[in-house]
C-alpha positions in Angstrom: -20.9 10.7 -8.9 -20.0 12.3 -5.6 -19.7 10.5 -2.2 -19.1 12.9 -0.5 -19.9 16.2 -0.1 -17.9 18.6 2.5 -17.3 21.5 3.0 -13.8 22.9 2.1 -11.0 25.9 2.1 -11.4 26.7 -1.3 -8.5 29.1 -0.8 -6.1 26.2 -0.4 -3.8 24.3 -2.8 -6.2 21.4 -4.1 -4.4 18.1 -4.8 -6.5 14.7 -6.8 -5.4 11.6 -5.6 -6.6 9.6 -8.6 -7.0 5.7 -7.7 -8.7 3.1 -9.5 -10.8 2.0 -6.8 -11.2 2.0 -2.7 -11.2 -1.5 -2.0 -9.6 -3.1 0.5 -6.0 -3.1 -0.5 -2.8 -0.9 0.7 -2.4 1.3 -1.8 -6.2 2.4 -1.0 -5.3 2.7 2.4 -2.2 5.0 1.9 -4.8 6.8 -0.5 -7.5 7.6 2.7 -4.6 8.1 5.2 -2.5 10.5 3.3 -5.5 12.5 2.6 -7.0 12.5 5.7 -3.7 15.0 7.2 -3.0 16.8 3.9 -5.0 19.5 5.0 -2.8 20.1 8.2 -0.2 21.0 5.8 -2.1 23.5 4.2 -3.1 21.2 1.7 -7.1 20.7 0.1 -7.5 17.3 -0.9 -9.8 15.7 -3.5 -9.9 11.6 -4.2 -11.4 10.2 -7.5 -11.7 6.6 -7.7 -12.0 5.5 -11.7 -13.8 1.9 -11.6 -17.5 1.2 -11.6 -16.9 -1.8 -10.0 -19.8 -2.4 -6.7 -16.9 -3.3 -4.3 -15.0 0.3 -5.3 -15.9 1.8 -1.7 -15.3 -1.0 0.9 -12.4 0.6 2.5 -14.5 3.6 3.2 -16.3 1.5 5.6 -13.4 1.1 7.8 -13.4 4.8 8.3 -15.9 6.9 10.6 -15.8 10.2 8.7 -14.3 11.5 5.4 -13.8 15.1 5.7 -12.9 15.4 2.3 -15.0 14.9 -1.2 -14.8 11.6 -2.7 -15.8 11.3 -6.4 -16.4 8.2 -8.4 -15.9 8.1 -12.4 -18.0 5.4 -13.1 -16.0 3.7 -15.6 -16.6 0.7 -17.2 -14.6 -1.5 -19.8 -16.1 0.0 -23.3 -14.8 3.3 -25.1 -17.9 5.1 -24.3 -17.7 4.7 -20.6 -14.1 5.8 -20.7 -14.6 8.9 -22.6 -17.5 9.6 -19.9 -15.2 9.3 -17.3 -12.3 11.5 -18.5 -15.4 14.4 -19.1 -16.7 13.5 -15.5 -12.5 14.4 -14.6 -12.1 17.3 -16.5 -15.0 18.8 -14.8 -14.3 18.0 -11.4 -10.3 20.1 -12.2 -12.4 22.9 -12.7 -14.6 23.0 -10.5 -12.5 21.4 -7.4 -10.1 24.4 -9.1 -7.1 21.2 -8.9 -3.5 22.3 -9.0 -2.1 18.6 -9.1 -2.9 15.0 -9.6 -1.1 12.5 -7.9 -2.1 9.2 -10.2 -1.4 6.1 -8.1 -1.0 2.4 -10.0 -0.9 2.0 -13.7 -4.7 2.7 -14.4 -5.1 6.2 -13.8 -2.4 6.9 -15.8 -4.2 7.3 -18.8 -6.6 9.7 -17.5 -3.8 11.5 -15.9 -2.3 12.0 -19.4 -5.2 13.4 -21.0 -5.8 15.7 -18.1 -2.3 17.1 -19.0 -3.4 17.5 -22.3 -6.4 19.7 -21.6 -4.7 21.6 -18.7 -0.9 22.2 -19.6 -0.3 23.9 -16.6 -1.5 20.9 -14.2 0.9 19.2 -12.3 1.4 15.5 -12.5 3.1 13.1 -9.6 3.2 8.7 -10.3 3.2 6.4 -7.4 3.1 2.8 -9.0 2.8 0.7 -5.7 4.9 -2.1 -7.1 8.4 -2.8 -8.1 7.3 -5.6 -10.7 4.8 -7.6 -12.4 3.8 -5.1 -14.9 2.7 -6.3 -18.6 4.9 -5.4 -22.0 2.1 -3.3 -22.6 1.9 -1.8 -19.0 5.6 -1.2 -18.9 5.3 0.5 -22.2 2.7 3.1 -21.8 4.5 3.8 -18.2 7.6 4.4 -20.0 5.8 6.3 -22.6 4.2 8.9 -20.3 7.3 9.8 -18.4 7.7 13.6 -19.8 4.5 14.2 -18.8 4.9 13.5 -15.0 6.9 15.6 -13.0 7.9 13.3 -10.1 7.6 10.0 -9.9 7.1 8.8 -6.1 9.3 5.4 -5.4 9.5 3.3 -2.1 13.6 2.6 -3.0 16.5 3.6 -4.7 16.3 1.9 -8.0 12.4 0.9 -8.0 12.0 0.1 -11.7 14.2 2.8 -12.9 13.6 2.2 -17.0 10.3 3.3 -16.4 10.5 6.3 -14.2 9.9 10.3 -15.1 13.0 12.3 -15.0 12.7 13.2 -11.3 12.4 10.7 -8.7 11.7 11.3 -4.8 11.8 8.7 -2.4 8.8 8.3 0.2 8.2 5.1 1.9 4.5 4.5 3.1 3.8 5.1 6.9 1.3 3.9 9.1 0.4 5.3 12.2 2.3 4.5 15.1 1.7 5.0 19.3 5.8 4.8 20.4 4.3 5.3 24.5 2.2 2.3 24.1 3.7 -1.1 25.3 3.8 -4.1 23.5 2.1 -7.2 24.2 4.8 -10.1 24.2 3.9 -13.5 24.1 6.0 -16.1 26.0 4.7 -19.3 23.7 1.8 -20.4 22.7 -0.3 -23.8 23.0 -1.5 -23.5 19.7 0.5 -21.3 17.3 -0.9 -18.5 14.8 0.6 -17.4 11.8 -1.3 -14.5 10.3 -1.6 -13.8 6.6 -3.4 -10.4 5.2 -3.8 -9.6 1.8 -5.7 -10.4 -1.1 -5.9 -14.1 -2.6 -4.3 -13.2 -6.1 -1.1 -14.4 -7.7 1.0 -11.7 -6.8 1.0 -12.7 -3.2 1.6 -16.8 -4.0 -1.0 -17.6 -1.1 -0.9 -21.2 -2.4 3.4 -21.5 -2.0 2.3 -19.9 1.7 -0.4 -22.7 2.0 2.0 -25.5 1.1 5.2 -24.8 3.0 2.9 -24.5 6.0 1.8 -27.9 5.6 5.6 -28.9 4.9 6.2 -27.3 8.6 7.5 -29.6 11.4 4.8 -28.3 13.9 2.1 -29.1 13.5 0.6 -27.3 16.6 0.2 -24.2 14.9 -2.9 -22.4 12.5 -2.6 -20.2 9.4 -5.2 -17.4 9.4 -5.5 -15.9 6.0 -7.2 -12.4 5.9 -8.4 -11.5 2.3 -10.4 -12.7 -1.0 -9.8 -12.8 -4.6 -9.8 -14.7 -7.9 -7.4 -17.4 -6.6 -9.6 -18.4 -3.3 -11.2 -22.0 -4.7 -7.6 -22.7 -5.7 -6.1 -22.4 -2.3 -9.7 -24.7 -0.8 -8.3 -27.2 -2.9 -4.7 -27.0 -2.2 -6.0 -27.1 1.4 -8.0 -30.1 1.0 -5.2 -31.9 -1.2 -3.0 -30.8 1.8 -5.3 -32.6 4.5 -4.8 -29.3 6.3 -8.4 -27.8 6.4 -8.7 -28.0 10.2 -5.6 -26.1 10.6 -6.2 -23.3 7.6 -8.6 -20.9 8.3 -9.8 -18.1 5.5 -11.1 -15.2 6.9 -12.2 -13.8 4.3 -12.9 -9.5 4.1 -11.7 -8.4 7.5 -12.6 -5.1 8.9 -11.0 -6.1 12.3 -7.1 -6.6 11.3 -5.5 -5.0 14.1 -7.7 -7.4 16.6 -6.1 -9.8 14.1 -2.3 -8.9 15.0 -2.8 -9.2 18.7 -3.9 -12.5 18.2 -1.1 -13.7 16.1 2.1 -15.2 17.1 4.0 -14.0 13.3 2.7 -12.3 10.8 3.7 -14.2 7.3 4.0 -12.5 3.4 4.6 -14.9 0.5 4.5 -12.8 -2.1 5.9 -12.6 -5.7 6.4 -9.1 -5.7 5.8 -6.0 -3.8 6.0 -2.5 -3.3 6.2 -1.5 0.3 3.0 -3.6 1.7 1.6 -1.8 4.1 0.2 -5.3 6.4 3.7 -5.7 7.4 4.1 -2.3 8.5 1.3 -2.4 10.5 2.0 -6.0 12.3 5.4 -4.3 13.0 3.8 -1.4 15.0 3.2 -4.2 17.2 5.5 -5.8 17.4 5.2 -8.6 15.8 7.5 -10.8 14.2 7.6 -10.6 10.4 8.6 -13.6 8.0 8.5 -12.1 4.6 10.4 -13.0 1.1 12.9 -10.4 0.0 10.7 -8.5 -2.7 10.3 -4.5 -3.4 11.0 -2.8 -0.6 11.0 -5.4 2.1 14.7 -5.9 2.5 15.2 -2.3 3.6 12.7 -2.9 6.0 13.3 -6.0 7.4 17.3 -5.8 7.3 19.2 -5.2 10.4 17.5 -8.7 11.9 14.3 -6.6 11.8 12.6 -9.6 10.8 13.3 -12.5 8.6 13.8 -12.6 4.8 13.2 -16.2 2.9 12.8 -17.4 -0.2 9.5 -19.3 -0.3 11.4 -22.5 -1.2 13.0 -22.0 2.5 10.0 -20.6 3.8 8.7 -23.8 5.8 12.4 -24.0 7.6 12.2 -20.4 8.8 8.4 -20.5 10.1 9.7 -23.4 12.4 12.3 -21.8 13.1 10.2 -18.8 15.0 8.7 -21.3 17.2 11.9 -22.8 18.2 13.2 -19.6 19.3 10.3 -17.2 19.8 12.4 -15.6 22.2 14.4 -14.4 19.2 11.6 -14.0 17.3 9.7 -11.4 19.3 13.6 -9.0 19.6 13.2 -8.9 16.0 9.6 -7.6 16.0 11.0 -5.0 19.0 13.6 -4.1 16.4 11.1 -3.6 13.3 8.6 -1.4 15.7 12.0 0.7 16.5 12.3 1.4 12.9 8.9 2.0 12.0 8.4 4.5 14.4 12.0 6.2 13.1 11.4 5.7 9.6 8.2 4.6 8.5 5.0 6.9 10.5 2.5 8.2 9.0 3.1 11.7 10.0 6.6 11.1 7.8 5.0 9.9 4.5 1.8 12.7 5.1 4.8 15.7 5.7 6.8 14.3 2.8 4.0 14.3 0.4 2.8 18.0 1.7 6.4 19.3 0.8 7.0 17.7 -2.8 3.2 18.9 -3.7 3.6 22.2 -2.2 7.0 22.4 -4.2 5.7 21.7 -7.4 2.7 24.0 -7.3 4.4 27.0 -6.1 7.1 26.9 -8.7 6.4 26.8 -13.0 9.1 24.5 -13.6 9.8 21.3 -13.5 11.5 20.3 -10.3 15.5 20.5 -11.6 16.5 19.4 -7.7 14.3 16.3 -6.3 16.7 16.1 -3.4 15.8 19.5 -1.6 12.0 17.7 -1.1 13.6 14.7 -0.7 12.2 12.9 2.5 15.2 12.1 4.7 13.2 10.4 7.9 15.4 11.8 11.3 15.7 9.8 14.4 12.9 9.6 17.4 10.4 11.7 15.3 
């Protein structure tokens, strides 16, 4: 199935960005964004989502106009589907005439391999979006299809490295960033807002978040939560055990997250693991103050009192903590906008991208030197 249906340079380089599904999520979004300015680089883009799942296209709602085609595969969870859907693929490399296929997250691995299989001569880039909570078996197969990717994209130095292709390149995601526009900085607040935005699964811990907000010395303050998932009942009940539903509110699905941020007072992230989440990018552009445990890549952004990293045990201590000095609070969201616009735009991540894909097609080798497409972020850009 086709979404959408635009009209393209055929004459260009086309890259696949291969994705399970476009739902609301930051891997979907870097997905979208990232495809959306490939074409300034020279670069014809063409996204495939893989699931058949009804939800697959929210994120495209938060978008205006897609000026490139979107193609769904349809699959479901049966052998039949699946073989449908790697037919559906092969079809859509020939006729999209696809030079490369950038397979983000474990499940479009598989069809990522048997695309190499039928075209030898297609290129093949990994982006896994996480540093951990992969499955024996998940781990396995990733480790398994390593000499058939070229590059694998990582968010860090070290990000899994048992699991990763020969040639790694390191490109954090980027988010898009306005360094003229002035940040709104609050003095205090009657009524305190910490903001969470993500889904409600266990990789995020949303119900260690929910409890050492109740454990908090304020009590003046609200937790918004921004999101849904499997583990949404569990946290109404840890809310209600709590006696803390009048100052918990869940937001679910939210199309309006920036409005979000300039409400908040602190953005907060609980999670259990992470790649490079791309909410806490995004609340720093605004400088807002970040509380965040020290998972994937979140040190390197947050270091440099950028923000604050906490265990979740501790994770109570340091939330009062940014209402007894949000003075200090707010320099350390100043300090994490800084960086983000240095290190972490969107223009960054789109240019690095355009450079490793454009090295990889032109050449027919495998890259020997990831370094010379190596994204090395320079200062004020």
């Amino acid at each position: 199935m086709k979404l959408m249906n635009n009209q393209s340079n055929s004459s260009k380089p086309a890259v696949l960005q291969l994705i399970t599904d476009l739902r609301t999520g930051g891997a979907e979004r870097v997905v979208l964004e990232l495809a959306g300015r490939l074409p300034f680089s020279g670069i014809r883009p063409v996204v495939v989502t893989i699931s058949a799942d009804p939800r697959m296209f929210s994120m495209l709602e938060q978008y205006s106009e897609v000026a490139f085609p979107v193609y769904a595969l349809m699959v479901r969870k049966n052998p039949w589907s699946f073989m449908n859907g790697v037919i559906k693929l092969v079809r859509i490399l020939h006729n999209e005439k696809i030079s490369l296929i950038h397979a983000h997250m474990f499940h479009s691995l598989p069809f990522a391999f048997i695309s190499k299989i039928v075209r030898p001569d297609l290129r093949i880039v990994f982006t896994s979006h996480n540093t951990e909570g992969f499955s024996w078996l998940r781990r396995t197969i990733i480790r398994m299809t390593r000499a058939m990717r070229d590059v694998d994209i990582i968010f860090v130095a070290g990000q899994h490295a048992n699991m990763n292709a020969a040639n790694t390149v390191v490109i954090p995601n980027g988010v898009a960033v306005e360094p003229a526009k002035n940040i709104v900085v609050k003095e205090g607040a009657a009524r305190w807002v910490f903001l969470f935005v993500g889904r409600l699964e266990l990789q995020k811990d949303p119900i260690a978040l929910v409890q050492a907000f109740a454990a908090m010395q304020h009590k003046n303050c609200e937790l918004w939560m921004a999101g849904d998932g499997i583990m949404r009942h569990d946290i109404e009940r840890e809310i209600d055990k709590l006696g803390i539903k009048d100052r918990v509110r869940l937001l679910g699905i939210r199309n309006d997250v920036p409005q979000l941020f300039l409400q908040a007072d602190c953005f907060v992230m609980s999670s259990l693991w992470e790649g490079l989440p791309m909410a806490v990018l995004e609340a720093g552009t605004l400088g807002l103050p970040v509380v965040a445990t020290p998972v994937g890549a979140l040190p390197a952004v947050l270091d440099g009192d950028c923000g604050y990293l906490v265990e979740t045990s501790q994770l109570y201590r340091v939330l009062d903590d940014v209402i007894n000095d949000y003075a200090e609070a707010t320099r350390r969201g100043k300090r994490l906008r800084d960086k983000i616009i240095n290190h972490y735009s969107l223009e960054h991540m789109a240019k690095a991208h355009a450079d490793l894909y454009s090295s990889l097609i032109s050449t027919t080798t495998k890259v020997s030197e990831p370094e010379r497409v190596k994204w090395t972020p320079k200062s004020g850009q």
